[in-house]
N, C-alpha and C positions, 0 to 999 in steps of 0.2 A: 811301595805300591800305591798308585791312586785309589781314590773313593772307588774311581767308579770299575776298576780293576777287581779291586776286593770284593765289591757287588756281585761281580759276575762270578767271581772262583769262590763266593760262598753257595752262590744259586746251583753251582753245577756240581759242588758238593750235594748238594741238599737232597738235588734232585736223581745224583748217583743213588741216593743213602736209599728213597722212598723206591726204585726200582728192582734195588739189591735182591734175589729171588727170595731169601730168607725173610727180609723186611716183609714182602708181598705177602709170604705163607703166614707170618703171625698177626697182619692187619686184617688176614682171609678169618682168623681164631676167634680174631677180637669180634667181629663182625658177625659171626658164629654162640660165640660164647660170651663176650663182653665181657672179657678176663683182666680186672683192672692190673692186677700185676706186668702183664702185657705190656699195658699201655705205659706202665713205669719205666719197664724196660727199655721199650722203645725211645721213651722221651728222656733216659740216662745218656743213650747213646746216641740219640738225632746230634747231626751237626748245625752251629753257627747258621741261622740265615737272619738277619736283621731285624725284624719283629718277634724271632721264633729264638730260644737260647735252650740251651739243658734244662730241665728241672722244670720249664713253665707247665702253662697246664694243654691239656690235651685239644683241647678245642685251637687253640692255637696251632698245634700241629696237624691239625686237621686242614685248616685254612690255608697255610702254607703247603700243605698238599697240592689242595686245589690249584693254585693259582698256580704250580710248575709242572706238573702233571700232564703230559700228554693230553688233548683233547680227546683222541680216538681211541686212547690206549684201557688196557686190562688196571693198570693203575689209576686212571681218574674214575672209570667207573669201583673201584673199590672206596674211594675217598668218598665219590657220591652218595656211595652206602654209608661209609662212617658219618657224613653230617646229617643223613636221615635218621640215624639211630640217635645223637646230639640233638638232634629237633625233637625228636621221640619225647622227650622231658622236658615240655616248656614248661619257662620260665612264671614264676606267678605274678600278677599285678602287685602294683604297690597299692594301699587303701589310700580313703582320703587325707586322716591323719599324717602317711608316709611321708607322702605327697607334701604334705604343709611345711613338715620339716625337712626333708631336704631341701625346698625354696627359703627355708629361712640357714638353714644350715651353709650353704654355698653365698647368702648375702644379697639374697634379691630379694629382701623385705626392706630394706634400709631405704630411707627417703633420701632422694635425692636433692643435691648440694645446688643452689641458685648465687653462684658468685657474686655478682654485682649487686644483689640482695644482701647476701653476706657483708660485703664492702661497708652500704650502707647501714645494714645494721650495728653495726659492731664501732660503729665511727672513725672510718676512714681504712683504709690500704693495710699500714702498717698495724693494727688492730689483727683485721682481720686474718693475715700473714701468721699471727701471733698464735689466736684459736685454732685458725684450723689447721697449725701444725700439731697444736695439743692437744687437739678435741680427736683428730682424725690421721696425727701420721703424714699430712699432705702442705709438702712445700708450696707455696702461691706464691708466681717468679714474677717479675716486669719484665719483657724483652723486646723488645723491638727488631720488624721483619722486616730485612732491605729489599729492595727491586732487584733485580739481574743488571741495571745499572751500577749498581751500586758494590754489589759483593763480585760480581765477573764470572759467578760458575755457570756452567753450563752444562748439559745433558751429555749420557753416555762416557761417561769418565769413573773408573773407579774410584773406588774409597778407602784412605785406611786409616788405622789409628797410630800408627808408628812405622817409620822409613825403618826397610830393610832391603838387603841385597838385591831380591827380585822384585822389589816394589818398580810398576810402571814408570815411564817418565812423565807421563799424561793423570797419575793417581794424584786424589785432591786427600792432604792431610787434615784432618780433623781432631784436635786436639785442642788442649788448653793455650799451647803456644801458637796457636793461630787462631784464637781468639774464640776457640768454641766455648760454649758451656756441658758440663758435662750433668745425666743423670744418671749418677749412681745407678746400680742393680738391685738395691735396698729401697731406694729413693721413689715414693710416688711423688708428681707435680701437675698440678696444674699452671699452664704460663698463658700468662695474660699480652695483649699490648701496652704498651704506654699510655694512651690516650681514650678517653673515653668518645664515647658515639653521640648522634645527636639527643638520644634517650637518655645520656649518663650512665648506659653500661660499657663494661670494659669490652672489649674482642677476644673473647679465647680463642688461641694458635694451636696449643698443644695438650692433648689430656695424657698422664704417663700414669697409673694404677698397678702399684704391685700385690699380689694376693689375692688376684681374680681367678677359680673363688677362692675364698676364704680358707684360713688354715684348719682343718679339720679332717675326719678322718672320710667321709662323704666327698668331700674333693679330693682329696686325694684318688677313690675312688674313680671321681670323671674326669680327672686330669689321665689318669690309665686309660680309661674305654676312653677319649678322645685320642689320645696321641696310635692308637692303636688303628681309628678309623683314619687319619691323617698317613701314617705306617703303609697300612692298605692300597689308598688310592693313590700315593706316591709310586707305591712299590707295580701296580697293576697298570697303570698308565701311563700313555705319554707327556713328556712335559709340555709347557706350550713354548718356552724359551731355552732350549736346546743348548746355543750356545754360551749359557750361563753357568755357573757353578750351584750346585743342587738340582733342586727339584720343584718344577710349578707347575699345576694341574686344579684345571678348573672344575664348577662345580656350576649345574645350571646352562644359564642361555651364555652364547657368547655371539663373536662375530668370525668368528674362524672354523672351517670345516676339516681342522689337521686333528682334534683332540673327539675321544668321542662320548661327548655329552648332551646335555640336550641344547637343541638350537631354535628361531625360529626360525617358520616356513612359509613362504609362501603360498596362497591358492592361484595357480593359475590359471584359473578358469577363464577369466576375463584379459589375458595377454600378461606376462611378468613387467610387472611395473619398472619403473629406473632404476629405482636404491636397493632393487633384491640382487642385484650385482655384488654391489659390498657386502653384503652376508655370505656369499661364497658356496651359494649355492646350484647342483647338479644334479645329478642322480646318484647325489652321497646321501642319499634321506628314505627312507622307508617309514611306514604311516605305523604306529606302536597305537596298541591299542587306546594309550588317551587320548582324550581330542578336544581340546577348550574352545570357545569360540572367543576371538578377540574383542573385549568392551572395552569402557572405560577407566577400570581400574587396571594397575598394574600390577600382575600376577606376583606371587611371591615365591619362592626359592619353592625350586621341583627338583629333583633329577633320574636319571636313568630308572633308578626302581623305586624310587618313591613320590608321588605326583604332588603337585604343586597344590598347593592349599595352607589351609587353619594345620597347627598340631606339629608335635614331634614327639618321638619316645627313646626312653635311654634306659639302657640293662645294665644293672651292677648289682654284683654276687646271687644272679639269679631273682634277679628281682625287678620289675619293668616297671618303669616309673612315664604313664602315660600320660601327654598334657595336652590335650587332645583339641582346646582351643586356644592353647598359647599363638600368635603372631610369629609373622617368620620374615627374616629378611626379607632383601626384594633379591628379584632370581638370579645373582652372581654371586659366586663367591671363586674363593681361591682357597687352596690345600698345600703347603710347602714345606719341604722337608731338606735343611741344610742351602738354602737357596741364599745367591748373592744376588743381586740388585744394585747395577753403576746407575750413577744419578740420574733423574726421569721425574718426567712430570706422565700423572694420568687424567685423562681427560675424561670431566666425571659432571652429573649432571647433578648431581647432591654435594653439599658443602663438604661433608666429613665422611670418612672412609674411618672402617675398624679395621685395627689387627690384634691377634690372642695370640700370643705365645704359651700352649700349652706345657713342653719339655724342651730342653734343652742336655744334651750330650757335652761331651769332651772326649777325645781319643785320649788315652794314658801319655801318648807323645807330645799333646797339646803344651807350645810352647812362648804362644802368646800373654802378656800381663795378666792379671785376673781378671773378667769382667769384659776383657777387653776379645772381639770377634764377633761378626754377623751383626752389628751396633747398628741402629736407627739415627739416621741422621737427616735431617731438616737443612739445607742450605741456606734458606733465608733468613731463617730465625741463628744458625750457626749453633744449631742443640745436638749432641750425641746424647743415645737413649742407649745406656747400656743392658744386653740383656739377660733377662732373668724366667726361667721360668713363672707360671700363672702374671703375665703381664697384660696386662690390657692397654693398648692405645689406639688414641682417637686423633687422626691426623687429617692437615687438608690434602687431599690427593694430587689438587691441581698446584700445588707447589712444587718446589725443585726437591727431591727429597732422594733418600737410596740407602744400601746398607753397604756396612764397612767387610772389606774381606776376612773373610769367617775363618783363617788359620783352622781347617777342621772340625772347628766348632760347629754342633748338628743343631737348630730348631725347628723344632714340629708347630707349624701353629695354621691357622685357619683365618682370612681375611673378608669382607665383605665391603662392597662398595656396588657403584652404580654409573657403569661407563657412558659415555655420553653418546656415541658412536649406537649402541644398543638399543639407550633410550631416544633416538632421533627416528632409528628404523622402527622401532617399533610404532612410534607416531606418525611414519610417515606411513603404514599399511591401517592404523587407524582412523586417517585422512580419506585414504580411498576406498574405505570398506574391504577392504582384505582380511580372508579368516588366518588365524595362525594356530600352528597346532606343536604341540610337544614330538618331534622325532626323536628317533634313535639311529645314531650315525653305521650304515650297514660295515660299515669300516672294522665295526667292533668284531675283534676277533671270539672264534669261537672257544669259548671255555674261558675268556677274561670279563673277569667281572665290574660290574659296572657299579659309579660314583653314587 
């Protein structure tokens, strides 16, 4: 049975299960009496739905309620009740001390690495190669990135890491024997180019970071409440690449009116300018209650329920750790779950794109080499990035790049970048004085929840 087979005959178990008239009478109990044995019971016998499994905890099965639950039905308003009673007990703040320590616990106190500083500090190349494998765990590579002259790949072509039966005729091999270099799923690296710039710094290509964050029991923690938000918005919405393998849904502004996030908009007051053509806009947009006026800076990462600004907060074991002037991207991101990607280039108006692979799966059937599925690969440089769970990389978007077919291999991870296309409309409504304002796509179905 395929993935997306099994998606569906687990969701319509799920959603048998929470209908079932007995299920309804003892969720009616819980809601009545807050009879935790109940809720044991219930979450012994709930079936399989991909976020949600036997044994987890209740709030979980709550959520999973909601999102398959009838919108008009006797059943969603019961779940509506149970996450009002789960709200009923909020969560407490973390203090400031909390606070301090999970930023140093997860590794965002460590001073960052100045390579070509390093180089020169340390007296030359191979020196430095030397330290900060010892100092820090981190390969420093040479590589050299060819033209499309040069290596012949091209866009829209799969990827893999090993010929098999149903491998395409048209799939580009990536491996040692065609001349890749590989990183390990162990392996952090930094890679450089060969040549230095007119400064005498090097050019870094590629940032590869494993144990983003850190190993400890606090990440472990946000590695769980991430891959769950990631879960979520995979499982609630649409993808924007449909006929891919997995799952991609964005986050933020885009340029497409199929997904529904937030976009921007037009004022028409003074007649629709040229370029609001390509944002794909109609009367797919209703005015939500925020409303920014567009200036000179570039807003930073908003979405559906949370507005664009300073600050973000994260709950773990009941405890909200609010960082209320940390910086935030700028307003795109991506959200992917099991997703393949044939080679592409994105057209980006910032140098460097991130991606975080938060979790990674395997089916029991999983029959590919270790390590090997859903692999980051770079065409120019000829790098495969094998993947590992808490990965961090930092890639150029506008290269040729794409992932290796994922044999069933699932990764949940979270991307940010800054399309060019986005950033062009958006300067082109900052040219003629046009306001923009955060919608909400009316598309959004009732009772699905938003990114």
């Amino acid at each position: 049975m395929s993935q997306s087979a099994a998606a569906k005959a687990s969701r319509a178990q799920f959603r048998s299960f929470i209908n079932t008239p007995a299920i309804v009478t003892k969720l009616e109990d819980i809601i009545r009496d807050g009879d935790d044995s109940i809720k044991q019971a219930i979450l012994s016998d709930a079936p399989l739905y991909l976020n949600f499994d036997s044994g987890q905890k209740w709030d979980d099965f709550v959520n999973v309620g909601l999102q398959l639950a009838d919108p008009q039905s006797h059943t969603r308003n019961i779940f509506d009740s149970l996450r009002t009673q789960i709200h009923a007990n909020k969560p407490r703040k973390a203090t400031h001390q909390e606070k301090r320590k999970f930023v140093y616990n997860i590794g965002l106190t460590h001073q960052p690495l100045a390579i070509s500083t390093l180089i020169r500090e340390y007296g030359g190349f191979e020196n430095a190669k030397s330290i900060l494998l010892r100092d820090h765990g981190i390969h420093l590579i040479q590589r050299k990135r060819e033209d499309a002259s040069d290596h012949g790949y091209v866009q829209h072509r799969p990827l893999v890491e090993e010929w098999n039966a149903d491998t395409p005729d048209n799939a580009y091999l990536c491996s040692e024997e065609t001349g890749f270099l590989i990183v390990e799923p162990d392996m952090s690296a930094i890679i450089v180019g060969p040549d230095l710039d007119d400064e005498g710094n090097y050019q870094i290509e590629l940032v590869v970071l494993r144990g983003v964050p850190m190993d400890n029991p606090q990440s472990e923690q946000l590695l769980q409440h991430i891959t769950k938000i990631i879960l979520d918005a995979c499982d609630s919405r649409k993808g924007i690449r449909p006929g891919h393998g997995g799952k991609m849904v964005q986050i933020g502004w885009n340029t497409g009116a199929r997904v529904p996030t937030r976009a921007l908009k037009v004022d028409y007051s003074g007649g629709p300018p040229k370029h609001a053509r390509i944002l794909g806009y109609a009367s797919a947009f209703t005015k939500a209650k925020l409303s920014e006026k567009l200036d000179a800076e570039y807003p930073p990462l908003g979405t559906v329920r949370v507005p664009s600004g300073d600050g973000y907060k994260i709950e773990l074991d009941d405890v909200v750790f609010d960082f209320s002037t940390a910086s935030r991207a700028p307003p795109e991101g991506i959200a992917t779950g099991g997703y393949e990607a044939w080679s592409h280039k994105d057209m980006a108006w910032l140098k460097w794109a991130f991606g975080w692979t938060a979790t990674r799966l395997l089916p029991e059937d999983f029959s590919l080499p270790h390590g090997h599925g859903s692999s980051y690969v770079d065409l120019g440089l000829k790098v495969v990035v094998r993947s590992a769970p808490a990965t961090l990389t930092a890639f150029r978007p506008e290269a040729l790049h794409g992932t290796t077919f994922t044999g069933g291999a699932i990764n949940f991870g979270l991307s940010f970048t800054a399309t060019r296309r986005v950033r062009e409309a958006y300067d082109a409504l900052l040219e003629n004085g046009y306001q923009v304002e955060y919608d909400v796509l009316t598309a959004l179905r009732q009772g699905e929840k938003g990114v």
